[in-house]
C-alpha positions as CSV (number, residue, x, y, z in Angstrom):
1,X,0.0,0.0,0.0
2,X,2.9,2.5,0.7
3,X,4.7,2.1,-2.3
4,X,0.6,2.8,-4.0
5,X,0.5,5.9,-2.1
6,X,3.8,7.8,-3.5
7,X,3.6,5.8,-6.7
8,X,4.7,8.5,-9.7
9,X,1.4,8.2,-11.4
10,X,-0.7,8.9,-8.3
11,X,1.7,12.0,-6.9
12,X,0.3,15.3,-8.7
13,X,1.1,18.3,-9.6
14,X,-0.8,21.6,-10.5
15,X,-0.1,24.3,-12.7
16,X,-2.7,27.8,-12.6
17,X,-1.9,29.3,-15.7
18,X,-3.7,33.2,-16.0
19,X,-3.4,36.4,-18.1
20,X,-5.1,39.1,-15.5
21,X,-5.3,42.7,-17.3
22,X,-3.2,45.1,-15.6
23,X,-4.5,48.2,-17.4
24,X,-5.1,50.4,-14.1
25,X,-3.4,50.6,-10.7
26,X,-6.6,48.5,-9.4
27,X,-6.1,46.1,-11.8
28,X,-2.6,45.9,-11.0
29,X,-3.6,45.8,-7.4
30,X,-6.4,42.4,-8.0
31,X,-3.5,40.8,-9.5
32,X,-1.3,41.4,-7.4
33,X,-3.2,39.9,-4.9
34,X,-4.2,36.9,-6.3
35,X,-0.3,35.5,-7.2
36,X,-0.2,36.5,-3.2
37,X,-3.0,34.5,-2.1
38,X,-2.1,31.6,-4.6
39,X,1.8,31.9,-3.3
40,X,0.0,31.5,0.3
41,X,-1.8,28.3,-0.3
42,X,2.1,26.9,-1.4
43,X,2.1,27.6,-5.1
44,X,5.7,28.9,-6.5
45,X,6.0,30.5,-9.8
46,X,7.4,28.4,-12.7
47,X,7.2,31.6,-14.5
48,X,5.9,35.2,-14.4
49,X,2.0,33.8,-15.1
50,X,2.5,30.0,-14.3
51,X,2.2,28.7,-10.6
52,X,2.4,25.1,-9.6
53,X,2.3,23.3,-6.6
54,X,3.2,19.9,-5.7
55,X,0.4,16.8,-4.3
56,X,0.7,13.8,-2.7
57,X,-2.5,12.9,-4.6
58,X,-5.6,13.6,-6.6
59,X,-7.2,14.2,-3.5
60,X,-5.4,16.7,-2.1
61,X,-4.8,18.2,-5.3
62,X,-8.7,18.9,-5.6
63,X,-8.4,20.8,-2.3
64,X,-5.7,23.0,-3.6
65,X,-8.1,23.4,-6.7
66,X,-10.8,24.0,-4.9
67,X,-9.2,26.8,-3.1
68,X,-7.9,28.9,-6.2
69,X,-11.2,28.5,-8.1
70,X,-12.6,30.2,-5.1
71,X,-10.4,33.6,-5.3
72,X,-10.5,33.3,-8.9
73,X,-10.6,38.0,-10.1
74,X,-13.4,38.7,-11.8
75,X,-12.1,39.3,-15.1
76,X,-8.8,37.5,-17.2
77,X,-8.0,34.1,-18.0
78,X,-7.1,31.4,-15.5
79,X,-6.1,27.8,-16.4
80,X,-5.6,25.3,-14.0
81,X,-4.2,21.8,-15.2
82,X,-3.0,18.9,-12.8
83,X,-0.8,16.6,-14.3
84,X,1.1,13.5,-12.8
85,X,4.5,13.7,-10.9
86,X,5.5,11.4,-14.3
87,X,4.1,13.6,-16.7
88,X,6.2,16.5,-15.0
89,X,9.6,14.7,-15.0
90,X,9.4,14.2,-18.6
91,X,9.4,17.7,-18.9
92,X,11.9,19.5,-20.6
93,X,13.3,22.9,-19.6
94,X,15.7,25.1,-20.9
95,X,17.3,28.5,-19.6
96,X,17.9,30.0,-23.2
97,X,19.7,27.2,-25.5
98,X,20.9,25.2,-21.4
99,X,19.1,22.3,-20.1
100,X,18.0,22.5,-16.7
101,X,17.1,19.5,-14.5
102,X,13.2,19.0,-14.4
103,X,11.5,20.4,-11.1
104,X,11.2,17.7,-7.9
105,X,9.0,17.3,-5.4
106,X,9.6,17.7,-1.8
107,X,10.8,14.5,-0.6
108,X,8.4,12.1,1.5
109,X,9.5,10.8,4.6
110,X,8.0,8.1,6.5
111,X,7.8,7.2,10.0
112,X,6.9,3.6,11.1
């Protein structure tokens, strides 16, 4: 069962992908806000508009899903994908022309 729990096809991760306007200082200010409350609930940026956040499982990712759709602005565009710990090491990601090693997740530990 343990090895079930952390299995790489069962450990998820979730990307909020969004385009808020920024037009006016209020703007500005709502999203602001909302990369601060989405930072809060343990999200780090991947880049400028992309946030992800790593899940011991589907379960918990739907809390962590829950919570963004519920401080969703009212106007832009907000994706939120979850993709498998697998999917995400097969990533590929480069600084300019240089590979970089794919983002972990936080080890696991286990106390018996």
């Amino acid at each position: 069962m343990n090895s079930e729990r952390f299995n790489a096809y069962r450990v998820m991760w979730i990307l909020v992908l969004f385009d808020l306007p920024t037009e006016t200082k209020s703007e500005r200010r709502i999203a602001q806000n909302f990369r601060k409350k989405i930072m809060g609930y343990g999200f780090v940026m991947f880049q400028f508009s992309i946030y992800l956040r790593h899940c011991s499982s589907m379960e918990n990712a739907i809390v962590h899903i829950n919570r963004v759709q519920k401080i969703l602005p009212e106007k832009g565009h907000i994706g939120i994908m979850s993709i498998t710990d697998r999917q995400m090491s097969m990533m590929k990601i480069f600084h300019g022309k240089k590979a970089t090693i794919a983002m972990k997740g936080p080890q696991q530990l286990e106390i018996f």
